[in-house]
C-alpha positions in Angstrom: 125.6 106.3 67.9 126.7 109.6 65.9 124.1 111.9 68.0 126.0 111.2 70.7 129.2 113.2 71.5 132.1 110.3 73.3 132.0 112.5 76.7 128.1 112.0 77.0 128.5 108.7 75.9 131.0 108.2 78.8 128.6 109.8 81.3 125.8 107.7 80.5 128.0 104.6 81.2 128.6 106.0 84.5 125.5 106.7 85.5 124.4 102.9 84.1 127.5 101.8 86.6 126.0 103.3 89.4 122.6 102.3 89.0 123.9 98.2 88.6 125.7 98.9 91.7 123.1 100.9 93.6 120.2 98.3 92.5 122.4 95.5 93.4 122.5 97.0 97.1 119.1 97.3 97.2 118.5 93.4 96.0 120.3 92.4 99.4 118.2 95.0 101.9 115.0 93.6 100.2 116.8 90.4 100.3 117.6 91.3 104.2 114.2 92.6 105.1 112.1 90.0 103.8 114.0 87.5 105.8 113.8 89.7 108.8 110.1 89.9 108.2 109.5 86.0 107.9 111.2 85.8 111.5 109.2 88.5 112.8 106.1 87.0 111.6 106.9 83.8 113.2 107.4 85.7 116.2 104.1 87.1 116.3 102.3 84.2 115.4 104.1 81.7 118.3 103.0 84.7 120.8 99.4 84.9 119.9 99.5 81.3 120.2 100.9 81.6 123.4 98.4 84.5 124.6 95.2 82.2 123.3 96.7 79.5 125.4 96.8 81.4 128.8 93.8 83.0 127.7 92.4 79.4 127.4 93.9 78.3 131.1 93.2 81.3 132.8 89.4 80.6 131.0 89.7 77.4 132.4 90.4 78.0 135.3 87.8 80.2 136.3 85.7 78.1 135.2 86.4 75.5 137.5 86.8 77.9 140.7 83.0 79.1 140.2 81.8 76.0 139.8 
């Protein structure tokens, strides 16, 4: 602790301050974007659910109309 003069001391506090604070932001954006990806991925799979399931119909029915 004696290499250290009390302003650099006081600086490196700082800059530990900022970093907790600027880490704890970034805990809630990942925090925010891996619930906006969940969603997102639920979105995607309902619609190519949805797109094999006209894709099925249409099939369907064009099957029935040549036959």
């Amino acid at each position: 602790m004696s290499d250290i003069s009390p302003v650099e001391f006081g600086k490196l506090i700082n800059a530990v301050e900022t970093l907790t604070v600027e880490v704890e932001s970034l805990r809630e954006e990942v925090g925010t974007m891996k619930e906006q990806m969940t969603g997102a991925r639920g979105v995607a799979v309902g619609l190519m659910l949805a797109a094999g399931g006209v894709g099925a119909g249409a099939s369907h029915m064009i099957e029935r109309l040549l036959k």
